[in-house]
Every structure is written in C-alpha cells, then in structure tokens.
C-alpha positions as CSV (number, residue, x, y, z in Angstrom):
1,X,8.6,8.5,25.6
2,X,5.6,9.5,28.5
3,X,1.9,8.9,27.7
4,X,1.2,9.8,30.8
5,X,-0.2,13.4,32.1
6,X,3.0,15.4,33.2
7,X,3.3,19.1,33.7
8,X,5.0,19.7,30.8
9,X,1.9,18.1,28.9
10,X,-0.7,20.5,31.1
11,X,1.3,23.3,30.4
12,X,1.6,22.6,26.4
13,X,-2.4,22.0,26.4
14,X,-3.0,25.8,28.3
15,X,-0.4,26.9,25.7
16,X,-2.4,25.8,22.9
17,X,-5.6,26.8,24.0
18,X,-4.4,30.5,24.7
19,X,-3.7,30.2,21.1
20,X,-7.3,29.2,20.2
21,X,-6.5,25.5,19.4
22,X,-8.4,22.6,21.6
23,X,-5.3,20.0,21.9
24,X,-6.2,16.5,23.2
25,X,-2.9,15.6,25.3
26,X,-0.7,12.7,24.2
27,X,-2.1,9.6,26.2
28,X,-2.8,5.5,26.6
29,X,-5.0,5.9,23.7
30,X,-2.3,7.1,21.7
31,X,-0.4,4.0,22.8
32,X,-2.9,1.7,22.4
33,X,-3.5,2.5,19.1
34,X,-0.1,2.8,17.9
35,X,0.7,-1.0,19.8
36,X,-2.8,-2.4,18.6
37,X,-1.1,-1.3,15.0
38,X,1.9,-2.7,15.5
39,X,0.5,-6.2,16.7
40,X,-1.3,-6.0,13.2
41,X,2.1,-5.4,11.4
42,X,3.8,-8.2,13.2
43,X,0.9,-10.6,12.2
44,X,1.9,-9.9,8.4
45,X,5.8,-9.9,9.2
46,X,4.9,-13.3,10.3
47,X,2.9,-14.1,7.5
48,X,5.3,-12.8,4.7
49,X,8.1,-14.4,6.2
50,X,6.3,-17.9,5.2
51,X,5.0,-16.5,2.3
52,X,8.7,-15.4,1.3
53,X,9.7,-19.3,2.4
54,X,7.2,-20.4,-0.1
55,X,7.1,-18.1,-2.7
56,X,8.2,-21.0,-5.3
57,X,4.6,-22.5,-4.7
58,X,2.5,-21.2,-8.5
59,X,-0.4,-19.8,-6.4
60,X,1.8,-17.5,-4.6
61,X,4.5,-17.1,-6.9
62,X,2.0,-15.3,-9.5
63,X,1.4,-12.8,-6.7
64,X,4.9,-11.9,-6.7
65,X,5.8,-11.9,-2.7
66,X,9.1,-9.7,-2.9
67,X,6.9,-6.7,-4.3
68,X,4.2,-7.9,-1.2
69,X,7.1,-7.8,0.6
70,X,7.8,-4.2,-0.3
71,X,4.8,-3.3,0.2
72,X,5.2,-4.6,3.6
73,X,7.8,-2.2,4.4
74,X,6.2,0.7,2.8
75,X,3.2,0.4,4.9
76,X,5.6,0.3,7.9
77,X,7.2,3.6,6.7
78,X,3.6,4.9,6.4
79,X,2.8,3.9,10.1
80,X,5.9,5.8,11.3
81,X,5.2,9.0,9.5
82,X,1.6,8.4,10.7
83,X,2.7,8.4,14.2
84,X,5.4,10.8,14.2
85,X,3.4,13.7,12.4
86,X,-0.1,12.6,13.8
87,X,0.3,13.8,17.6
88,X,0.3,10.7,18.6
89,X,3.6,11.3,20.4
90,X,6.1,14.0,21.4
91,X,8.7,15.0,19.1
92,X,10.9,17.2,22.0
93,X,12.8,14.6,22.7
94,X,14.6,13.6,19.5
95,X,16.0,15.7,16.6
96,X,15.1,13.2,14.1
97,X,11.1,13.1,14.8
98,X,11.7,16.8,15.1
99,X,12.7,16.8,11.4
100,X,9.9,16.9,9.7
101,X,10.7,17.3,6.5
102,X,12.2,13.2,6.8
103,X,8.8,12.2,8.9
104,X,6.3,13.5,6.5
105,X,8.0,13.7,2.8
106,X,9.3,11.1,2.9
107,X,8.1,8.7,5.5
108,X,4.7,9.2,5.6
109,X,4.2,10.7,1.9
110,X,7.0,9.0,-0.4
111,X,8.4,6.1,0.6
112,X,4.8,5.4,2.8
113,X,1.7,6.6,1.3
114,X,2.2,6.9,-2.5
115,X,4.2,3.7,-2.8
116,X,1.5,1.7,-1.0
117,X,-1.4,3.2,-3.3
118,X,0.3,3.7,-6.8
119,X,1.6,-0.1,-6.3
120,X,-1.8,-1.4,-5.5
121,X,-2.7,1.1,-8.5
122,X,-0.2,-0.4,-10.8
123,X,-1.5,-4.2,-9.8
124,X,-4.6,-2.6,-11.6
125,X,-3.3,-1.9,-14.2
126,X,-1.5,-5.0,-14.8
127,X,-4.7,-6.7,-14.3
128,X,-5.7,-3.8,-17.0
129,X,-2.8,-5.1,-19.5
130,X,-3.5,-8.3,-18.9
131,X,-7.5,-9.1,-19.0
132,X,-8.4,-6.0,-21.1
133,X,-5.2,-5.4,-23.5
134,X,-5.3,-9.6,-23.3
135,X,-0.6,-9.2,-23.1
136,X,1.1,-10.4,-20.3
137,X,2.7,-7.6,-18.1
138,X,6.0,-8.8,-17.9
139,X,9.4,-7.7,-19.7
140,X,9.8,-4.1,-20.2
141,X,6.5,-3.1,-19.6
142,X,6.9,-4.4,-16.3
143,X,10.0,-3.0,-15.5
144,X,9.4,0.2,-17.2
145,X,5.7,0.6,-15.2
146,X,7.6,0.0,-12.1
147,X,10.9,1.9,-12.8
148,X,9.0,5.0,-13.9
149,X,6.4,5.0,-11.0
150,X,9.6,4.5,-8.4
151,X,11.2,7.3,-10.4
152,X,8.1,9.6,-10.0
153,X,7.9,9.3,-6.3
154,X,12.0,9.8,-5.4
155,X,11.3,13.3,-7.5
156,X,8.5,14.4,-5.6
157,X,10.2,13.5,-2.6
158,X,13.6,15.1,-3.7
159,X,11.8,18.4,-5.0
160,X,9.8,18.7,-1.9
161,X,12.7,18.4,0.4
162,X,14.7,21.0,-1.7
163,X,11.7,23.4,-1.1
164,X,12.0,26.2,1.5
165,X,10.9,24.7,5.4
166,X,8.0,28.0,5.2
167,X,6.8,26.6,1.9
168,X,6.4,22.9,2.7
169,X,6.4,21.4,6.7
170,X,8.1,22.7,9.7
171,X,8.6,21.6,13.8
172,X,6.4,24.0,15.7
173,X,8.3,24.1,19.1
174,X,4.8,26.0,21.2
175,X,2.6,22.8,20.1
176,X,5.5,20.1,19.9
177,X,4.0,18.9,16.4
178,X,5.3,19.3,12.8
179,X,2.8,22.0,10.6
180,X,2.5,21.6,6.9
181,X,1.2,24.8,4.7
182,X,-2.0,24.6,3.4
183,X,-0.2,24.7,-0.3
184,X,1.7,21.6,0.4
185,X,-1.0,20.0,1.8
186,X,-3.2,20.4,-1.4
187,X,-0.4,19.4,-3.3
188,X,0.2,15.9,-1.9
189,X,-3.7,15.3,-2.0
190,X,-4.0,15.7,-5.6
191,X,-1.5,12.8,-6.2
192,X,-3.8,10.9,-3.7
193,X,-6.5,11.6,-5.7
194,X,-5.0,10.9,-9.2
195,X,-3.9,8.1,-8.5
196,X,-7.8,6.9,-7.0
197,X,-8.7,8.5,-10.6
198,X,-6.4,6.2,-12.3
199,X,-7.8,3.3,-10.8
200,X,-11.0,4.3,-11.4
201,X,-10.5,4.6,-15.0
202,X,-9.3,0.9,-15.0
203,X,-12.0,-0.5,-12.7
204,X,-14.7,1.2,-15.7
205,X,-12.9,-0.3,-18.3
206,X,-12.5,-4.2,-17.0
207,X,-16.2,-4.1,-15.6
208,X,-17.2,-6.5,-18.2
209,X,-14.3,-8.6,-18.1
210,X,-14.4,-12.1,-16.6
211,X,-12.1,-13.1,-14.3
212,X,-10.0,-16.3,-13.7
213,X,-10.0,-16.3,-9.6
214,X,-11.1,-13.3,-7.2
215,X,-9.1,-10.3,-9.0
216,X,-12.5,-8.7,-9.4
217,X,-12.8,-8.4,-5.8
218,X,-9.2,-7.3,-5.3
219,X,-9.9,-4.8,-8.2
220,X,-12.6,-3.1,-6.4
221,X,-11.2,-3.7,-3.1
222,X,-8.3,-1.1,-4.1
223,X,-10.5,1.0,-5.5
224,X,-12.9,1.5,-2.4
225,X,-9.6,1.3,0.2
226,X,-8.0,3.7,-2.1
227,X,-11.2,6.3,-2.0
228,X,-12.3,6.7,1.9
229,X,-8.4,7.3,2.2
230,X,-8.3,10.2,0.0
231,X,-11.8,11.5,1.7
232,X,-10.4,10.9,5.0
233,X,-7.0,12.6,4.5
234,X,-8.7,14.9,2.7
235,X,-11.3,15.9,5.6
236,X,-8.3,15.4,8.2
237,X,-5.9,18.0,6.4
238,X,-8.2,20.3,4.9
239,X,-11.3,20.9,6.5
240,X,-10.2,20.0,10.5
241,X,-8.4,22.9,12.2
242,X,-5.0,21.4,12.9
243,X,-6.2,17.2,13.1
244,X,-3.4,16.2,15.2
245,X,-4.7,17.9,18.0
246,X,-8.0,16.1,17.8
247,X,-7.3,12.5,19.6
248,X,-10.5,11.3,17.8
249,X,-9.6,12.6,14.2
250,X,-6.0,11.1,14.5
251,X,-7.1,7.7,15.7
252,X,-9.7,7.7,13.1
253,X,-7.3,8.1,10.2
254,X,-4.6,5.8,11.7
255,X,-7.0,3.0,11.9
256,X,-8.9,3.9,8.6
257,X,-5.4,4.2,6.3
258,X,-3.6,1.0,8.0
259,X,-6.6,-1.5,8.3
260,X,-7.6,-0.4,4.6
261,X,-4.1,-0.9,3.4
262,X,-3.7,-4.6,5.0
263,X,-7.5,-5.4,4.1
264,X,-6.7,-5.0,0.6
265,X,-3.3,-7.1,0.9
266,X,-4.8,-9.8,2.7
267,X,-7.7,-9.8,0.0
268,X,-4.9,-10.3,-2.7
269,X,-2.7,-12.8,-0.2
270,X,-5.1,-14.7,2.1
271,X,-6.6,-17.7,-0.5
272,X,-3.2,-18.9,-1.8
273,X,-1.3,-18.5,1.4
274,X,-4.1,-20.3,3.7
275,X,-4.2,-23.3,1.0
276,X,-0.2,-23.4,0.8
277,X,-0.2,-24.2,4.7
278,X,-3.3,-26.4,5.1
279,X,-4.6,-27.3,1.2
280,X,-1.2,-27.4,-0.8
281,X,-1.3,-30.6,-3.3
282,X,-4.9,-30.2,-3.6
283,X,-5.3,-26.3,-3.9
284,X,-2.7,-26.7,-6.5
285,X,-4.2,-29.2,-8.6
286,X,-7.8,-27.0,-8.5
287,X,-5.6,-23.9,-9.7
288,X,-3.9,-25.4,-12.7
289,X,-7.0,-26.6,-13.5
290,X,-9.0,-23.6,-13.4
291,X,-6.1,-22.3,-15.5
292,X,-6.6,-24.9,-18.1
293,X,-10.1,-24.9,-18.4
294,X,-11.1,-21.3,-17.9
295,X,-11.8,-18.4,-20.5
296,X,-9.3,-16.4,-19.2
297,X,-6.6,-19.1,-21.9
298,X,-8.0,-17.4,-24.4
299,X,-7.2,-14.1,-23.4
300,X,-4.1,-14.9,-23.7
301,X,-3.9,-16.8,-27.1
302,X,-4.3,-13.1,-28.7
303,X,-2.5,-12.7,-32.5
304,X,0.5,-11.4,-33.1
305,X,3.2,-11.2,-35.6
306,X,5.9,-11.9,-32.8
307,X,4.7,-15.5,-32.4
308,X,6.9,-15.7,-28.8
309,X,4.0,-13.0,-27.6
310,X,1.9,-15.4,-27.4
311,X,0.8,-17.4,-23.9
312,X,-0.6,-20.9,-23.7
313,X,-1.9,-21.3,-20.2
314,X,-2.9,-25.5,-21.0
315,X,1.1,-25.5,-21.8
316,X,2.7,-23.8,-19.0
317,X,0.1,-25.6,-16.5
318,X,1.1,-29.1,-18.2
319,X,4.7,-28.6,-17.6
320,X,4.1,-28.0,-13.8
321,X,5.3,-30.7,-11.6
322,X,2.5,-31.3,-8.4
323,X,5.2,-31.9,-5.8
324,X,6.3,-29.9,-3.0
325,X,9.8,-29.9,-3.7
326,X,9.3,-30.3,-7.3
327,X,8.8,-25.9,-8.6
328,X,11.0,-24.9,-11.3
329,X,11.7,-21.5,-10.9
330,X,12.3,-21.1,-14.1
331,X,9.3,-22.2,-15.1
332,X,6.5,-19.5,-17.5
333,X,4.5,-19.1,-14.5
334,X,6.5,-15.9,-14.6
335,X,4.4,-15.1,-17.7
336,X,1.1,-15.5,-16.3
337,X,1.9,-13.5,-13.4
338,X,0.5,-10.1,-13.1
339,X,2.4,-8.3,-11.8
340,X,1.7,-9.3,-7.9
C-alpha cells in the first residue's frame, strides 16, 4: 500500500478536481497518523494483557477487564473502519476495503463506534442503578442491559446491510473512496446522538450523588468524550463537502474519536492498574477501607422484602483475604461491581 506520490495518485487528484472536489492525495501524514494510532493501541494491548493477568485483584476486578477487554477490540474495529473509509488509504487494491458496506456498517459503525459509546453509556447507567436506584447491577439486569444493547446494534447492522448499496454506502471507483448518502449518514448520527442524550440524562440525575472513588470524573469524562465526537462526526459528515478528501478534517477526527475513546478508558483503568503493579498490598488495604467506612455502604443497605437484595459492603470487604495469591473468585466483589 503506496503513500507515496505516484501517477496514478496525480491523475486521481486532476480527476477529482475536474469534478469540483479539492482531494488532498493519500501521503506520510496519512501514515503517520494511522502508525502513531496504532503505537497507542499496542500500549493498551500491553496494558490489558496485565490487566487480564490480574483481573482477580478487587480494584480491578470491580471494573470488569473482559468487557475493557471488549472494548479494546471494538475500538480496534473502529480504527479500521476509520482508516479504511476516511481516505487515509487506497481501497483499489483489495476487494475487501472496496466493500464498503463491511468497512463502514459494520466496522466502523457497529461492531466500532456504537459499541464503544453505548458500553461507556451503559457503565453510566450502571453507575445510575447503582448510586441513584441504590441496587446493585448485576443478575438479570446486567445481563439483560447488556444482551439487549448487543441485540440493538447486530439489528442495525443487519438491517443496514440488507438495504439497497444506492440507499446506504457504496465504492466510488473515479475517487477510490467508499460514499455514504446523506440519508444514511443522518441516520447513524442520531444514534450517536441518543446515546450522548442518554448519558446526559444520567449525568443530571446523579449530580448530587456522592461518590465512593473517582466515578464522578469517569461519569463526566464519557459524557464530554461522548459530545465533541457527535459534534465532530457531525461537522465531518454533514456540513464538509466529502471530509475524506480533506487531509486536515480526516486527521482531525481520527485523532479526536481514538484519543477520546482511550482518555476515557484510561480514566476508568489507570488508578487501580498503576497501584496493582507498584502499590498492590497497600492500595488494597486503602480501598477496602474506603469501602467500609464510606457513605456509599449505605447506599447499598436499601429495604427490601427480598432480604438476599440487600449488600453489606463492611461484610464483603471483611471476608477479603490481603494476599497476592489469596482472591477468591468467588468472592461478592462480584456484587459491588458495576458493571466495569
């Protein structure tokens, strides 16, 4: 794959301006962003990889590392679709990036974009269920929450692929880029943006809640992340004629939705995994502490007729042994988690 200036590149770049359409050639900016990306991805591989190791450890466990993990590889999907439907590379050469309809449905929309932002939406509202509603998110809830959002996004993705090429994204041979109708377009962007409306609508109802550890921050963190990437995408496929054309608009919105997507997952990873490799014993001992003495027990000592509803945080954190090889997987901690 060239990122170099060839004659086939000239020529497409006269083609596309005889058509009225300033296109910004495929170069070492291009690959620069897409390896500088990449370096960023292998960073967390790295760091999931210990965090999978260790995922026993309470502080981590609570954040539920095989849905991080998922996560993970949703943002990868995301990246690809980004790539392969952005202009940041030719799509002549292979039949696959040619089909677009697997690139952007369900790379960069389904399986990439909507997974990463109605999971870090549904952390929200397990938060939401948890601090607000004062019941743990686990059991069907969970599983229903999760199930029915998965569900949601395999329809869109199977609807949309059933849907004529005209009506939905196509490979546009003269310009060697995929084009997506205007209608489509405006169709994936209102999910975007009701699923930044959902979390908005939790962030205003838990702003008076207090907060064990730093789930306010990663709260609003999702929120913000989750906003300038509808405006962004939103500007980018709406209001700029054809963005993949423009080197600055697709570098922009590579940076903007990849950066913002592993800013917010290092916000909700970074404290327990830093303290599991340098601060273990200690970190541990402060956390099942906070647990014990904080407010946040009493949240979740609500009344109930069903008296196995109810959560004792000073219980679960006595029965918690303090050494390294000492977790219990089968231990409540699975109870106080919220959902990641």
């Amino acid at each position: 794959m060239s990122f170099a200036l060839t004659k086939e590149e000239i020529s497409r770049v006269e083609t596309a301006e005889f058509l009225g359409i300033h296109l910004d050639p495929v170069g070492y900016i291009d690959l620069s962003t897409i390896a500088i990306l990449s370096t960023m991805y292998g960073i967390e591989l790295i760091a999931l990889c210990y965090q999978l190791y260790n995922r026993n450890y309470p502080p981590l466990k609570v954040k539920n590392v095989p849905i991080m993990f998922s996560l993970y590889l949703g943002g990868i999907s995301w990246f690809l679709g980004d790539i392969f439907t952005g202009g940041l590379v030719h799509l002549n050469k292979s039949s696959v990036l040619r089909n677009c309809k697997f690139t952007l449905i369900w790379c960069r929309a389904c399986i990439g974009a909507y997974y990463v932002t109605l999971m870090f939406a549904l952390r929200c509202y397990s938060l939401y269920h948890v601090f607000y509603k004062g019941k743990a998110f686990t059991g069907k809830i969970a599983l229903f929450a999760t199930g029915g959002t998965v569900l949601a996004i395999v329809l869109f993705g199977i609807i949309s692929t059933l849907v004529p090429t005209h009506l939905t994204t196509y490979y546009e041979e003269i310009l060697d880029m995929c084009y997506t109708t205007k209608s489509y377009i405006i169709s994936v962007l209102l999910v975007i943006w009701a699923i930044w409306g959902f979390v908005a609508i939790m962030c205003w109802r838990m702003r008076n809640i207090h907060f064990t550890f730093n789930e306010r921050v990663e709260i609003m963190s999702t929120f913000v992340v989750i906003l300038i990437v509808s405006i962004l995408n939103t500007i980018c496929l709406l209001v700029v004629p054809v963005y993949p054309a423009s080197l600055a608009w697709r570098t922009i919105l590579l940076y903007f939705n990849h950066v913002g997507a592993s800013t917010v997952y290092w916000i909700v990873m970074y404290v327990p995994t830093y303290n599991c490799m340098f601060n273990r014993e200690v970190y541990l001992q402060e956390w099942i502490s906070t647990l014990k003495a904080d407010s946040m027990e009493k949240l979740y000592e609500y009344s109930s007729a069903n008296k196995s509803d109810n959560i004792h945080l000073t219980d679960i954190a006595d029965s918690v042994p303090f050494r390294n090889t000492g977790y219990n997987d089968d231990s409540s901690y699975s109870q106080v988690s919220t959902f990641f």
